[in-house]
Each structure stands twice: as C-alpha cells, then as structure tokens.
C-alpha positions, 0 to 999 in steps of 0.5 A: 500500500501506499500510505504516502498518497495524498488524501484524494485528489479532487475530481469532477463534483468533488469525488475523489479521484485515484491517480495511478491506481492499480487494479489490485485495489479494487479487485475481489481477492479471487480474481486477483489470484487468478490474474497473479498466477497468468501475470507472471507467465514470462510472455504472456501479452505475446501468446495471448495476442499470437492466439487470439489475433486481431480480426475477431476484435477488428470485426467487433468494432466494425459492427459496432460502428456500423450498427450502433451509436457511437457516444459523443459530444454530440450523440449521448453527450450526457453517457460522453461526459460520464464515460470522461469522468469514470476515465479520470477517476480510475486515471485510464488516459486511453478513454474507451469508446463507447456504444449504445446498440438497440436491445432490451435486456439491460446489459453492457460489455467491454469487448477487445484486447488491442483497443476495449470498448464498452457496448451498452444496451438501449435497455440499460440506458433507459432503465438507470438514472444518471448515477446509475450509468456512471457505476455501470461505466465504471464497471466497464472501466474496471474490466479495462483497467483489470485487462479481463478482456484479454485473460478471458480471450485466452482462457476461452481460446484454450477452451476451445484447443480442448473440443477436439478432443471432447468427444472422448468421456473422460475429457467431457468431463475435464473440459466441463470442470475448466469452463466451471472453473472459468465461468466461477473467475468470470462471476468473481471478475464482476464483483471486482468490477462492481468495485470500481464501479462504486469508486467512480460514483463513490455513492453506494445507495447509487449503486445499490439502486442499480443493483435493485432495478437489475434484479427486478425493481422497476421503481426502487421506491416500491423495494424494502432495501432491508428485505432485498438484502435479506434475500442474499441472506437467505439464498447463503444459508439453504436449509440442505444438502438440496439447495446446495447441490440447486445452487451449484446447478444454477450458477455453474455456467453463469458467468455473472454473480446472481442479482440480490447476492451481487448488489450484498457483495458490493455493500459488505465492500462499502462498510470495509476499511479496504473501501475507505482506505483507498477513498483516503489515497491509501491504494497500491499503485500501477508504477510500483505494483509488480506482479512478482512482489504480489503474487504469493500474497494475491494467491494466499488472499484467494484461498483465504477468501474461500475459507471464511466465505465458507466458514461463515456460511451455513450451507451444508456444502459449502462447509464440506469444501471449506477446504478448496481455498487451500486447494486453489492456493496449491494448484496456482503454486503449481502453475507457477512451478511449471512456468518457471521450472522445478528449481524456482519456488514462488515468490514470498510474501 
C-alpha cells in the first residue's frame, strides 16, 4: 500500500479521484489470484495476442460502428461526459469508446484486447438514472483497467484447443470442470468490477439502486432495501444438502454473480476499511505494483477468501469444501512451478 498518497485528489463534483491506481485495489481477492498466477507467465501479452489475433476484435468494432451509436459530444453527450469522468477517476488516459446498440435486456460489455470498448444496451440506458450509468461505466472501466478482456480471450481460446478432443468421456468431463472453473473467475471478475464501479460514483445507495432495478425493481421506491438484502441472506444459508447441490446447478455456467447476492457483495465492500482506505489515497499503485512482489500474497488472499466465505456460511456444502481455498492456493503454486521450472519456488510474501 501506499500510505504516502495524498488524501484524494479532487475530481469532477468533488469525488475523489485515484491517480495511478492499480487494479489490485479494487479487485475481489479471487480474481486477483487468478490474474497473479497468468501475470507472471514470462510472455504472456505475446501468446495471448499470437492466439487470439486481431480480426475477431477488428470485426467487433466494425459492427459496432456500423450498427450502433457511437457516444459523443454530440450523440449521448450526457453517457460522453460520464464515460470522461469514470476515465479520470480510475486515471485510464486511453478513454474507451463507447456504444449504445438497440436491445432490451439491460446489459453492457467491454469487448477487445488491442483497443476495449464498452457496448451498452438501449435497455440499460433507459432503465438507470444518471448515477446509475456512471457505476455501470465504471464497471466497464474496471474490466479495462483489470485487462479481463484479454485473460478471458485466452482462457476461452484454450477452451476451445480442448473440443477436439471432447468427444472422448473422460475429457467431457475435464473440459466441463475448466469452463466451471472459468465461468466461477468470470462471476468473481464482476464483483471486482462492481468495485470500481462504486469508486467512480463513490455513492453506494447509487449503486445499490442499480443493483435493485437489475434484479427486478422497476421503481426502487416500491423495494424494502432491508428485505432485498435479506434475500442474499437467505439464498447463503439453504436449509440442505438440496439447495446446495440447486445452487451449484444454477450458477455453474453463469458467468455473472446472481442479482440480490451481487448488489450484498458490493455493500459488505462499502462498510470495509479496504473501501475507505483507498477513498483516503491509501491504494497500491500501477508504477510500483509488480506482479512478482504480489503474487504469493494475491494467491494466499484467494484461498483465504474461500475459507471464511465458507466458514461463515451455513450451507451444508459449502462447509464440506471449506477446504478448496487451500486447494486453489496449491494448484496456482503449481502453475507457477511449471512456468518457471522445478528449481524456482514462488515468490514470498
């Protein structure tokens, strides 16, 4: 951490902007872990693009340009001056263009490696408010920042070398066990990105309202907050081993965290010291924040992040694998074993 940054740097309407901040600051602990172990992979950015190429990227933005609006002074003026902001406050100096394309579901998305830019439905624009797209721009923005774009791309394109060989049983199921355990990363990615959407609005009530009008609320005046938390409460206990094995059922594909345990997730943050620190300057930096330094520490936190989750828990599943945390932290040493060869063990703490 940097306890030397000065308190907050005063932004557009007095919210506190974060020169330099690492992505490490607001990323969910498990996220975090998984992007350690594929930073440290020595030429990674150089695979990654090898794999993945441009023409899908380039083709994506084609569309877009071709097919949706393109937000500007003079188109969107208003999402233009939040998008600028939202790039301020995270300190993002390449400003990712944004789109508005006609659908009716809510949804927004960051597309590409070389050059990311956000799609946002006419849905979403029509059902938030004015602070509600700036935490959802700020979302975006924390995707850009975390480069999940591309660790997504990659891990997706290995996906894909594995259907050849789907056909056989054995590697059915192995290659059903990787896309759950990247649809699991991808649900902890847009916790970590809920984050920093919060810290361009820095108004949580803003965001939860979003959360609720994404959940269902078509006026969040007509939903009881109290009881729309409790729910996540609720969904956390299950009464037996058949709620659990349901939930597992429910999720394992998805590739965003459900509705009311998000917007739970996101308040739990707001009331931590972790939320207030960062308000106060005191944030790990992109200049000084090297992979190496962090990834035992990130990896740890991972596991750790587990094991209490599930301690606290009082789902009957949940408690038979309290001990996955420690198994994750195992399988990241192994990655990093493997990367760096047999005589190198991973950094320390």
């Amino acid at each position: 951490m940097n306890s030397d940054v000065q308190a907050g740097t005063a932004g557009t309407a007095g919210r506190v902007r974060f020169p330099g901040i690492s992505p490490r600051a607001y990323e969910h602990p498990v996220d975090r872990g998984a992007l350690a172990t594929l930073r440290m992979v020595p030429g990674f950015a150089d695979v990654l693009k090898t794999m993945a190429g441009f023409f899908h990227e380039r083709g994506e933005r084609l569309m877009a340009l071709g097919s949706a609006i393109r937000v500007g002074p003079t188109q969107y003026p208003e999402l233009d001056r939040l998008r600028n902001e939202c790039a301020e406050v995270l300190d993002i100096d390449r400003v990712p263009t944004v789109f508005v394309a006609r659908g009716a579901e809510p949804s927004a998305m960051t597309i590409g490696m070389d050059e990311p830019f956000i799609v946002l439905s006419t849905g979403l624009v029509e059902l938030l408010d004015h602070d509600g797209l700036r935490f959802v721009l700020g979302h975006e923005m924390g995707h850009v920042l975390s480069g999940h774009a591309a660790y997504r791309t990659m891990l997706l394109r290995l996906v894909e070398l594995q259907l050849s060989m789907s056909w056989m049983p054995v590697s059915a199921l192995g290659l059903r066990a990787v896309i759950a355990a990247l649809s699991e990363w991808f649900r902890k990615a847009e916790l970590s990105c809920d984050r920093a959407g919060l810290l361009c609005g820095q108004d949580p009530q803003a965001a939860l309202r979003a959360h609720v009008l994404l959940a269902g609320g078509v006026d969040p005046a007509q939903v009881d907050i109290p009881a729309f938390l409790q729910q996540a409460t609720e969904y956390a206990s299950g009464e037996d081993i058949r709620d659990s094995l349901l939930k597992l059922r429910n999720i394992e594909l998805m590739s965003h965290p459900l509705a009311v345990v998000r917007a739970a997730e996101l308040q739990k943050w707001a009331a931590s010291a972790d939320y207030r620190d960062i308000l106060a300057g005191d944030y790990p930096r992109r200049d000084t924040d090297e992979p190496q330094a962090n990834w035992s520490s990130d990896v740890k936190s991972a596991a750790k992040s587990y094991k209490d989750s599930f301690t606290a828990s009082t789902d009957p599943l949940a408690k038979v694998f309290a001990d996955v945390g420690e198994a994750v932290s195992g399988a990241a040493g192994k990655v990093w074993t493997r990367v760096k060869g047999n005589g190198d063990a991973p950094p320390s703490a």
